[in-house]
C-alpha positions, 0 to 999 in steps of 0.5 A: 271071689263070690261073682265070675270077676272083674272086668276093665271097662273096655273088656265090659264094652265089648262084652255088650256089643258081641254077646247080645244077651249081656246087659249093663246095669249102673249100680250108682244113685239117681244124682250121679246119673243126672250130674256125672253121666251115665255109660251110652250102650246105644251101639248095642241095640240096648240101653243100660238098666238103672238100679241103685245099690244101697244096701239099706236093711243089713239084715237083708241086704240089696233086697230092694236092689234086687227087686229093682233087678226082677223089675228090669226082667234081670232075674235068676236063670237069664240068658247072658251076662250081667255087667254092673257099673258104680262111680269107682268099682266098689258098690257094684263088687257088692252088687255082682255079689249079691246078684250071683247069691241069687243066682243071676249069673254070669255077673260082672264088676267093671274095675275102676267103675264110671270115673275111678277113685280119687287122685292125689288131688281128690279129684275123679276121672282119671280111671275107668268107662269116661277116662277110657274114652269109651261111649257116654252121656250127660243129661 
């Protein structure tokens, strides 16, 4: 494993609210924020950062993902942990990845995501941060 590990989400929710330096960063696209909802991390003192994973140039992937990073102040050499969050915990193992290459460590995957993978009968929700019960919000 090339990032300090996964987490189930109610492990991930905890780590917000006891260490006051991690922060939650939903990897998922703009439609997804808007349409499915997105974590609320309010009870921290401290909103979620919202930067898509698209690895959009294979010769350097998530440079533009990164750079999204550096702009929120998640850079190599921060104090605390890194949580990273997609619909289904596949694009945000990526993430973490790419972010512990640049050195943003400790970075985290939370299993299962935001909504988990589909059913038998193709739909979503039966896994992860909304099946779990745990704090969220639609636009």
């Amino acid at each position: 494993m090339s990032y300090a590990g996964d987490l189930a989400p109610r492990e991930a929710f905890d780590l917000l609210h006891e260490d006051g330096e991690a922060v939650l960063v939903d990897v998922r696209t703009e439609a997804e924020w808007t349409w499915v909802g997105v974590p609320d991390t309010a009870g921290t003192g401290r909103g979620p950062v919202f930067a898509s994973w698209a690895p959009e140039d294979p010769a350097a992937p998530g440079a533009r993902f990164l750079a999204e990073l550096e702009r929120a102040g998640i850079t190599a050499g921060r104090r605390g942990p890194v949580v990273f969050l997609c619909r289904s915990g596949k694009r945000s193992v990526a993430a973490a990845e790419a972010a512990t290459a640049a050195g943003i460590t400790p970075s985290y995957n939370v299993l299962n995501g935001f909504e988990g993978d589909l059913d038998e009968h193709g739909h979503r929700g039966g896994a992860g941060w909304r099946a779990e019960g745990l704090p969220w919000r639609q636009s």
